[in-house]
N, C-alpha and C positions, 0 to 999 in steps of 0.2 A: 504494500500500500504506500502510497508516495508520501512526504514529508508532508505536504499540505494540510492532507488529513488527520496525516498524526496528532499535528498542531493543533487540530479542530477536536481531535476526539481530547484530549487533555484539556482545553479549554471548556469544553462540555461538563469535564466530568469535575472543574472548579468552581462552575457557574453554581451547579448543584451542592458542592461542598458549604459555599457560602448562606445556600438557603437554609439545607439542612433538615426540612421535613419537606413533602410536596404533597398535593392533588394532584395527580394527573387526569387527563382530556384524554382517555384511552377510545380509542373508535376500531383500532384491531388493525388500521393500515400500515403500511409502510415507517411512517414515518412516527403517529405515537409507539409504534412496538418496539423502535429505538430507541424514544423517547425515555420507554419505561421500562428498559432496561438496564441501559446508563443509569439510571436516577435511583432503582434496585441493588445495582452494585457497587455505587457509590455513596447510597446512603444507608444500606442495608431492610432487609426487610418491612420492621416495626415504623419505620420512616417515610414510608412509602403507599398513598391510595390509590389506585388505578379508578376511576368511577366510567360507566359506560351509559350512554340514557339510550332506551327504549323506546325507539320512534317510529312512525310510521313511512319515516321518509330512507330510512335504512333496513333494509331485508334479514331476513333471519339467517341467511349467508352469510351475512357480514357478523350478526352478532353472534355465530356460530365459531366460526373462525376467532374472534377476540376470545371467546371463555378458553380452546385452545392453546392461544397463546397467554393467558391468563396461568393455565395450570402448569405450561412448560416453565414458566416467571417463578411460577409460587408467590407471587403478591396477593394481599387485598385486594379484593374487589369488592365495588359495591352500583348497583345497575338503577339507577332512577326514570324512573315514568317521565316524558317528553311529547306530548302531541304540539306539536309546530300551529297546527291549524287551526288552535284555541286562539294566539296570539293574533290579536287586531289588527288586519292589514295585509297579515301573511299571506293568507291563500289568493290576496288577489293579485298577487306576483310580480311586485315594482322592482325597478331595478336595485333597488336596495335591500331586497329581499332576507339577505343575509345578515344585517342586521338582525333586525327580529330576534333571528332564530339564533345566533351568538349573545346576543344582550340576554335571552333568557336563560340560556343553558349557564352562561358563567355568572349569572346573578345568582342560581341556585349552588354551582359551585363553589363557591364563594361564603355561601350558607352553611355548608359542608366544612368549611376551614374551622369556624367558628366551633361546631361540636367535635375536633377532633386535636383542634391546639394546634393548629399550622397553619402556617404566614401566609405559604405559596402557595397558586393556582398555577399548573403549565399547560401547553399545549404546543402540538407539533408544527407549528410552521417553519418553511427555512425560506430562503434570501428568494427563493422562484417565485413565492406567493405575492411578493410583490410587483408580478410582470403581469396580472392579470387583475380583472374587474372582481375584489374583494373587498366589499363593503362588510364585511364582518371585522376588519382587521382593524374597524375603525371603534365598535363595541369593545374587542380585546385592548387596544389603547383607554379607552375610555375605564375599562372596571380593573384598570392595572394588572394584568393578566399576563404572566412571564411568556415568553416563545424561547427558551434554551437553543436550541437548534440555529434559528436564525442569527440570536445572539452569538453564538460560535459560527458563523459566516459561513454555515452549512447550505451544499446543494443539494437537489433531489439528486442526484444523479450521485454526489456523495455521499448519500442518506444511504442508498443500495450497494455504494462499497463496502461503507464499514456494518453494515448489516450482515453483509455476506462472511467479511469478515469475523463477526464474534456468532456466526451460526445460524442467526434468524431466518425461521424458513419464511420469512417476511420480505427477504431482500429481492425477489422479483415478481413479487408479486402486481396484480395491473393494479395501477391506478383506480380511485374509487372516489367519487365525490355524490353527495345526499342525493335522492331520486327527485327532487325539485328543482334540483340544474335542468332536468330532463323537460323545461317547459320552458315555450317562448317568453317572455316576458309581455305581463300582461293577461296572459291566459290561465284563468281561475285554476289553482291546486286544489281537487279530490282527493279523498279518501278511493273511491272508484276507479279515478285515474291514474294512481299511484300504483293501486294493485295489477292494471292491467301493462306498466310498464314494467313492476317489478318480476311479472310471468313474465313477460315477453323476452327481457333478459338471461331471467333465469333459464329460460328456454335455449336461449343461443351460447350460453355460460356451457351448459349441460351438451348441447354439439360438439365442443372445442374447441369454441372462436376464444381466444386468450384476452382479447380488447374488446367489451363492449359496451354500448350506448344506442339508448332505442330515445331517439327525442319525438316528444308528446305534441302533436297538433288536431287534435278531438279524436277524429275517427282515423286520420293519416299516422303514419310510424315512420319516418327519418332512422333507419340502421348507420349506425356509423359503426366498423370494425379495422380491423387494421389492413393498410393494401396491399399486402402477402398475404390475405388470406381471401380476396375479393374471388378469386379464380373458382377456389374451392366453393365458396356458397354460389355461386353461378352454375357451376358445371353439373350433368347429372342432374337427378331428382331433390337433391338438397333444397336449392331452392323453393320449388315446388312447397317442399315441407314446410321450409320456414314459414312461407305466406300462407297454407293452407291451417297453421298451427295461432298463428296472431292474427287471423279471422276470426280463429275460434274464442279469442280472447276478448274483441272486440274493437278491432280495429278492420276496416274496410279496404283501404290502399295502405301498402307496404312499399318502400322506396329504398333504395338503397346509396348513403350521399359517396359520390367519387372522388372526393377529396379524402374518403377515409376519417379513421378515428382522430381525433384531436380535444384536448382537455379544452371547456370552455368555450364550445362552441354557438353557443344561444347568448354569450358575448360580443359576438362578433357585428352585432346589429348597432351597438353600442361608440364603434368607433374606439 
């Protein structure tokens, strides 16, 4: 591993010495499963929460995979109730959308400090987060809410070295961001809608597409997967399945976008 990161992972692992107890913002991706393990080996067990909320905008995949890496940790954990679509505003999906749904989750984590006797709240961001349309980073500034990660001048792409490095079968895992990215902006977030993009993926997850994202336009499906593997769902009766399978679901026209997979795409309208 190059010098760079060495630097970054010893910086990491001081940022955390200095706090001394933490919450973590565990979601099971990439980036908090470093987050919290760093922060497990460095401040040891008893020092350490992992907390995970239960929402309807993240699949039981996801929260499958975190308990997981929860028990290969051996940390605390503790899973709090989250419905997004209580919060006033949310469902009708402005561009700030993530606010909302950050200001609430670390107002209650932050509630969580209080009955446990520790200062810090953290959460996985690194230096990338700032190259996209992330209005939640403005709620993390706001409710003083640490990012370790970024603070040690970490990349994603360095996030998956030193993962791989200390063994995390985290470290290639795809990319994951809430099933609410999955809608134009502007267009009201269901409970309904939610579930029929969460099939829809789960469905193409379960084929062996390694990337995907199915984006929400009522009755239309936007497939976004990665362009090494366009050939494959093309050729043969694959396809056929796909679209015959997210009819079933609930969706009418199936598309498939040619520009491929890309994080933050239903940003792009945005400028």
């Amino acid at each position: 591993m190059d010098k760079s990161i060495n630097e970054k992972f010893e910086r990491l692992k001081e940022i955390f010495q200095s706090m001394g107890k933490v919450v973590v913002a565990f979601s099971g991706g990439v980036d908090s499963t470093l987050l919290l393990k760093v922060a497990r080996d460095t401040l040891g067990d008893n020092n350490v929460l992992a907390v995970t909320a239960l929402s309807p905008l993240y699949p039981e995949r996801e929260l499958g995979e975190a308990k997981k890496s929860i028990e290969t940790l051996g940390v605390r954990h503790r899973l709090i109730q989250s419905n997004e679509l209580e919060i006033p505003g949310f469902s009708k999906n402005p561009p700030n959308r993530c606010y909302y749904c950050k200001d609430k989750l670390f107002r209650e984590l932050k509630d969580l400090t209080k009955e446990e006797a520790i200062s810090f709240v953290v959460e996985g961001s690194t230096l990338d987060d700032d190259k996209d349309h992330r209005p939640g980073r403005v709620a993390i500034q706001e409710l003083g809410i640490r990012s370790p990660l970024k603070e040690a001048l970490f990349t994603k792409i360095e996030v998956r070295k030193l993962s791989k490095r200390l063994g995390l079968p985290t470290w290639d895992k795809p990319s994951f961001a809430c099933l609410a990215s999955r809608f134009p902006y502007g267009e009201e977030i269901t409970e309904e809608a939610l579930r029929m993009v969460d099939a829809a993926e789960d469905f193409l997850f379960g084929l062996g597409f390694k990337q995907v994202r199915v984006r929400h336009y009522g009755n239309l499906a936007r497939i976004e997967i990665l362009k090494e593997e366009m050939t494959r769902l093309m050729n043969g009766s694959l396809g056929e399945k796909v679209v015959n399978h997210l009819k079933k679901i609930g969706y009418r026209y199936i598309t498939l976008d040619l520009q491929g997979f890309r994080s933050g795409s239903m940003n792009e309208v945005l400028g």
